[in-house]
DRENDRENSE-386876 format. One record per residue (C-alpha): residue number from 0; residue in one letter; x, y, z. Coordinates in nm, 2 decimals, m for minus. Layout:
! DRENDRENSE-386876
NUM A X Y Z
...
This chain:
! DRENDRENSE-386876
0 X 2.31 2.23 m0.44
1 X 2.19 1.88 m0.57
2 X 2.05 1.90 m0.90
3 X 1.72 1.80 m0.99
4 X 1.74 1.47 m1.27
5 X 1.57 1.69 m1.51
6 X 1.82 2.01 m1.46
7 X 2.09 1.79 m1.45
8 X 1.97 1.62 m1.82
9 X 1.93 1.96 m1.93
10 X 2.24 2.07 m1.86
11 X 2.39 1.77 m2.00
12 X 2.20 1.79 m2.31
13 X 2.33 2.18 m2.35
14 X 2.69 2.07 m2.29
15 X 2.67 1.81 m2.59
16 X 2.43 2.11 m2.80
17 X 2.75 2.32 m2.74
18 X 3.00 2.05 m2.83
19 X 2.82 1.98 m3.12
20 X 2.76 2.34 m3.26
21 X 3.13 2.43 m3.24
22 X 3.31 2.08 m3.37
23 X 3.37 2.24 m3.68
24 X 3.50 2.60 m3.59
25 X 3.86 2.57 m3.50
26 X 3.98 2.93 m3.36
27 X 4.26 3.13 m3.54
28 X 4.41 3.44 m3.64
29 X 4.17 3.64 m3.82
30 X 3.85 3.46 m3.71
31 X 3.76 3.13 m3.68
32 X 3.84 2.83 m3.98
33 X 3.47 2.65 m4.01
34 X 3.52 2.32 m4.18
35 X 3.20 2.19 m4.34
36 X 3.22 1.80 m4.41
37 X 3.03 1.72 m4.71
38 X 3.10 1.36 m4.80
39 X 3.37 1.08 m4.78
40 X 3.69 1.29 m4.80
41 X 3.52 1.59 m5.02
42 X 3.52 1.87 m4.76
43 X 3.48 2.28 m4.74
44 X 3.68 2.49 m4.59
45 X 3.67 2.90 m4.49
46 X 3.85 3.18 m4.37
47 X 3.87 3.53 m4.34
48 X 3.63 3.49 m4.70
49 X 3.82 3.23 m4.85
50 X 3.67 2.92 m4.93
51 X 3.90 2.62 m5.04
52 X 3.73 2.28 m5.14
53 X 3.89 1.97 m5.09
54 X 3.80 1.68 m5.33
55 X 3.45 1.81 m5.42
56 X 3.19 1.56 m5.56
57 X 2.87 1.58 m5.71
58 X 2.73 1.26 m5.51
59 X 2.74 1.50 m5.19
60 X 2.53 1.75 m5.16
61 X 2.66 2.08 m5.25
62 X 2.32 2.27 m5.29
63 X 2.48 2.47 m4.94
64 X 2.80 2.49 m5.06
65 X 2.99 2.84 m5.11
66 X 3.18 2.91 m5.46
67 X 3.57 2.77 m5.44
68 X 3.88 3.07 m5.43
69 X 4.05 2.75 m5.41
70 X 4.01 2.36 m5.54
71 X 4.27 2.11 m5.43
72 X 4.20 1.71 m5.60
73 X 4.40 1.47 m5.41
74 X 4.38 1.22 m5.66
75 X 4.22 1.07 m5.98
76 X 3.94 0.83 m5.93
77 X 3.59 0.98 m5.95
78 X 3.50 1.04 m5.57
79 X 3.85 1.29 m5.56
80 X 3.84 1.41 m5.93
81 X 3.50 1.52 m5.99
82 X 3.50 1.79 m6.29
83 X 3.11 1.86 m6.29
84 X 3.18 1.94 m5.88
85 X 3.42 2.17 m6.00
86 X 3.28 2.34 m6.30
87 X 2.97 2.41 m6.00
88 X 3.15 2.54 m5.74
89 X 3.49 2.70 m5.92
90 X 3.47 3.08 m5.92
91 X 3.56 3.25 m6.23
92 X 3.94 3.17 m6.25
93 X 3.99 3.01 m5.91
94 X 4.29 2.77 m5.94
95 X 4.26 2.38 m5.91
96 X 4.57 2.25 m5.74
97 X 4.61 1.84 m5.88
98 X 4.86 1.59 m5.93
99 X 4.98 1.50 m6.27
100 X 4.76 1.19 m6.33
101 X 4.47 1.43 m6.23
102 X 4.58 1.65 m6.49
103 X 4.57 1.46 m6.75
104 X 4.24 1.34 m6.71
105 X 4.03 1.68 m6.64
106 X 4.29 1.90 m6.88
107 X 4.33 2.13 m6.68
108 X 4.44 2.33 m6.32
109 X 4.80 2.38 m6.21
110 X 5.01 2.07 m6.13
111 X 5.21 2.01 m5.76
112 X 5.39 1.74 m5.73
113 X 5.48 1.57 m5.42
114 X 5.72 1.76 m5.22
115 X 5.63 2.08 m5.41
116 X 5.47 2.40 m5.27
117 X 5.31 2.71 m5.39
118 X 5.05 3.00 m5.29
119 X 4.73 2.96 m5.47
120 X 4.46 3.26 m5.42
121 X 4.67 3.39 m5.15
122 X 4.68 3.01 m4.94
123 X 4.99 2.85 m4.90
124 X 4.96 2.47 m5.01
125 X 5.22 2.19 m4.96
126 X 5.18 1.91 m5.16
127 X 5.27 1.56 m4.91
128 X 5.32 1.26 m5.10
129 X 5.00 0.99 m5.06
130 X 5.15 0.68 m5.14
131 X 5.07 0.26 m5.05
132 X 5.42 0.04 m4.88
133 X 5.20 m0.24 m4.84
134 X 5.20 m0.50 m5.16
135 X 4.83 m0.56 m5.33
136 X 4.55 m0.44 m5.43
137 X 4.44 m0.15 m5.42
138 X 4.79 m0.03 m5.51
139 X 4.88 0.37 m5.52
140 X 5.21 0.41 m5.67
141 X 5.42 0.69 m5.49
142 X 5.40 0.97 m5.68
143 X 5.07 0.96 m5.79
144 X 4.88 1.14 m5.54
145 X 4.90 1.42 m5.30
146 X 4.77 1.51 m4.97
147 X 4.79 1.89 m4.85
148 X 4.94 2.08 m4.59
149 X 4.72 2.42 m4.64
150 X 4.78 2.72 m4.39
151 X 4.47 2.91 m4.33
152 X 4.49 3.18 m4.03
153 X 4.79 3.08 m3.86
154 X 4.65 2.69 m3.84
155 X 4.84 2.45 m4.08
156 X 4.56 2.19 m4.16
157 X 4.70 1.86 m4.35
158 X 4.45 1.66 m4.57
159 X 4.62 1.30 m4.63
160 X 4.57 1.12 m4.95
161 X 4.45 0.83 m4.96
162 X 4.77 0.58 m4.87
163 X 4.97 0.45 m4.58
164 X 5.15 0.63 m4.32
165 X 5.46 0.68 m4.53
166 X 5.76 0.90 m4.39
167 X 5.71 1.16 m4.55
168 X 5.37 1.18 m4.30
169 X 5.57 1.10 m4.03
170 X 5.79 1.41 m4.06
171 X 5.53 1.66 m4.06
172 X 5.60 1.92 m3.82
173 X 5.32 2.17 m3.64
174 X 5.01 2.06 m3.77
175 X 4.69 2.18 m3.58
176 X 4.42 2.00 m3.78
177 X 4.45 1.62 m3.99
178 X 4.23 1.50 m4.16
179 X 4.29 1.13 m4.19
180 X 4.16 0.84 m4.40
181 X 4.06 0.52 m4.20
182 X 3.95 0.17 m4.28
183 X 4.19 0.11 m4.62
184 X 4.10 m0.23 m4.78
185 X 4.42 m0.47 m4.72
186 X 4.46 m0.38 m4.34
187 X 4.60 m0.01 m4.45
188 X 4.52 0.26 m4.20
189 X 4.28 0.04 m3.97
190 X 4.18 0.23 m3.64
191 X 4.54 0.12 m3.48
192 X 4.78 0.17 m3.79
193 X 4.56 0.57 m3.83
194 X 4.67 0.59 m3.37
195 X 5.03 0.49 m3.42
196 X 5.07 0.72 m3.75
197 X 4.90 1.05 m3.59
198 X 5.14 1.01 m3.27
199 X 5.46 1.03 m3.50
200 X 5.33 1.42 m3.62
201 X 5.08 1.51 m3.28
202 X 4.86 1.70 m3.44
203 X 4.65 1.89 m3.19
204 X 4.26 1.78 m3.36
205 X 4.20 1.45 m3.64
206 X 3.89 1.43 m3.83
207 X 3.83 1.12 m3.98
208 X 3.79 1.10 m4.34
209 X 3.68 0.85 m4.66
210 X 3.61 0.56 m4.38
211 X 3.32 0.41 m4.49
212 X 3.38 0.28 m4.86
213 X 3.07 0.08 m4.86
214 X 2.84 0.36 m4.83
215 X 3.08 0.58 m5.05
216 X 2.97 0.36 m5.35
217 X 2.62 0.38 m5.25
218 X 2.64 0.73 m5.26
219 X 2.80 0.67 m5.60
220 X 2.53 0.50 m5.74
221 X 2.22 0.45 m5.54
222 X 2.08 0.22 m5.72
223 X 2.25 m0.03 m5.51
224 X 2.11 m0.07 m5.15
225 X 2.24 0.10 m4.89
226 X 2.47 m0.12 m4.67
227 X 2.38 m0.13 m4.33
228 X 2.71 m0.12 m4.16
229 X 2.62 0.18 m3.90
230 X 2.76 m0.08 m3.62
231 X 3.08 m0.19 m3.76
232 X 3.18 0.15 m3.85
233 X 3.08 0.26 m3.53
234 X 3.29 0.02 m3.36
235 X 3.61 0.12 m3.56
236 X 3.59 0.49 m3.47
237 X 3.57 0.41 m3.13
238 X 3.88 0.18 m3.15
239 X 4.06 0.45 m3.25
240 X 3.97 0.68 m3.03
241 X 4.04 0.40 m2.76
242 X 4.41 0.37 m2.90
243 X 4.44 0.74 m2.86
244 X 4.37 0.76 m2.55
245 X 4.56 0.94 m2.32
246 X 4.72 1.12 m2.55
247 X 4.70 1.51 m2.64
248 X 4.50 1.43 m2.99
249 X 4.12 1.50 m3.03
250 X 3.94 1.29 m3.24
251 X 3.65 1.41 m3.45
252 X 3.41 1.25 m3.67
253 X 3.23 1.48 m3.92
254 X 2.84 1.39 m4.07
255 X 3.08 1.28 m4.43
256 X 2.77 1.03 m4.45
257 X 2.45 1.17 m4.41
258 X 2.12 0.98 m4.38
């Protein structure tokens, strides 16, 4: 039977409603993980009543968000080491997982170091080095930052750090869920470097992460005016998704910039 052009907008419109509503939701042992992007790379995750933050920061809005079991800081610079985000959301004795450099500027949490691993309020975290190859500025010395490999219901999530696709990236092995920086200044991680690097580990779902700078430093301080770059950001998440095609990789883009 032919469908009517209204029905047939309807039923389009509940497809993308249902797409939508369940983006964040991945399915797993136990019950579902929901991932909650809040801004740039900052970023809260839950499961089975544990609630890990990655990177929290007061320029987000975290009126909604749930008190940390878990904090991981991926770095030091003030969008990934935010210690009024953490005093807000840390529950009474929850541990902060941080790099050494990290350490030393908020004075406190419990230190991994690349390559290291541990289980923090019963979540098994994996520390993955976050490191630049390319010479220049901005320059992150190996060994300075971490992303995470965290294991939440049977689903091993990785949250890169901010840095190339080093090898140590490349040699992940069963990763469900990345979350992936994109649009580095210098030409690291543009839309085709973030393609070829994801196909070396397959995860099975990217979000994209801390891809829009610009509007990161408005957030930052909003005194400045917002850059209007809705376009050109636009057009680099779809060149991704256009190198990726074909390929057994779903590519999601979270709200980490709200209006």
């Amino acid at each position: 039977m032919r469908l009517s052009r209204f029905t047939a907008f309807t039923a389009a419109f509940l497809l993308i409603a249902v797409s939508v509503s369940a983006q964040d939701r991945i399915p797993a042992e136990g019950g579902d993980v929901v991932i909650t992007p809040i801004l740039h790379s900052s970023v809260q995750i839950e499961h089975g009543g544990t609630v890990v933050h990655i990177d929290p920061w007061t320029a987000g809005d975290l009126s909604s968000a749930k008190p940390a079991d878990l904090i991981l800081v991926t770095d030091d610079p003030g969008h990934h080491l935010d210690p009024a985000a953490i005093e807000q959301l840390r529950k009474p004795g929850a541990p902060v997982v941080l790099t050494a450099t990290a350490h030393a500027a908020f004075g406190d949490g419990e230190v991994l170091a690349n390559g290291e691993q541990g289980v923090f309020a019963g979540v098994p975290v994996a520390a993955v080095p976050a490191y630049d190859m390319t010479p220049g500025q901005p320059w992150h010395p190996m060994g300075e930052a971490n992303g995470y490999v965290v294991t939440l219901g049977g689903k091993r999530l990785f949250f890169s750090g901010v840095g190339e696709c080093v090898p140590e990236i490349q040699a992940l092995e069963d990763i469900d869920v990345a979350f992936m920086p994109m649009n580095l200044p210098v030409d690291r991680m543009r839309p085709i470097p973030v393609a070829e690097c994801v196909k070396t580990f397959g995860p099975d779902l990217v979000y994209l992460i801390h891809y829009d700078n610009a509007t990161a430093r408005w957030f930052g301080n909003r005194e400045l005016p917002r850059p209007d770059n809705a376009e050109q950001i636009a057009g680099t998440i779809q060149a991704l998704r256009d190198a990726l095609e074909g390929e057994p990789i779903e590519v999601r883009d979270g709200d980490w910039y709200p209006r």
